[in-house]
Phi, psi and omega in degrees: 000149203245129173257125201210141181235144164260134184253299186261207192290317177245011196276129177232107188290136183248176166187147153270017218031039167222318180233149161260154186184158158211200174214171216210184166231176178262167145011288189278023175248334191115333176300194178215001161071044164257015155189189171293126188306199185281317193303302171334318192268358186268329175280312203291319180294326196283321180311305203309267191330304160311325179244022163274282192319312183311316168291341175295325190301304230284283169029274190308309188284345192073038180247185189240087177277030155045198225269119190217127174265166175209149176237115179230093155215169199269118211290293191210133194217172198125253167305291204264122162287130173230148134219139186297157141234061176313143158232154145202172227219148180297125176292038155218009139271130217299177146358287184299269213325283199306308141346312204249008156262311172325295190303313192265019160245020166250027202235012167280150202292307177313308166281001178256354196275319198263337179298319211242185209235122169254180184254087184269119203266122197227124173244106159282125222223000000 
């Protein structure tokens, strides 16, 4: 469970009890820009989640995907939500990989989470 204190007008400290971190708005919002908004951290868990599945997969298979990037923002939001994804991939992996890394990276916990219409459950404690 992810825990948050609000400190300054928008800063909000988080921890998992293992790490702290936090997130802020910029400037022209009311913040003070000392980390990432929320939307950031929301794209950053799908980059995260993505390229972990992926390497578990390469893992298994014994592969290298060597420097391979992913890109997450969010296109649009409201009725319809998009969010954008890039990957691109270490060039000295073939064809084949890369197809068969593409498929497993919509297979990360994260993207199946943001794919379907969740339920958010709010308990006042």
């Amino acid at each position: 469970m992810v825990h948050g204190t609000l400190e300054k007008p928008f800063k909000v400290m988080l921890s998992d009890a293992r790490h702290a971190f936090c997130s802020d708005l910029d400037a022209k919002l009311g913040g003070e820009d000392t980390g990432p908004n929320p939307h950031e951290l929301l794209e950053a868990a799908l980059v995260g989640c993505t390229l972990q599945t992926m390497q578990m997969y390469a893992a298994r298979k014994g592969w290298d995907i060597g420097v391979t990037h992913v890109g997450v923002k969010t296109l649009a939001e409201g009725a319809e939500v998009i969010i954008g994804r890039t990957l691109k991939f270490d060039p000295h992996l073939t064809s084949e990989q890369v197809t068969k890394l593409t498929e497993i990276a919509n297979k990360c916990p994260i993207h199946k989470m943001l794919h379907i219409s969740a339920t958010i459950q709010t308990e006042v404690v």
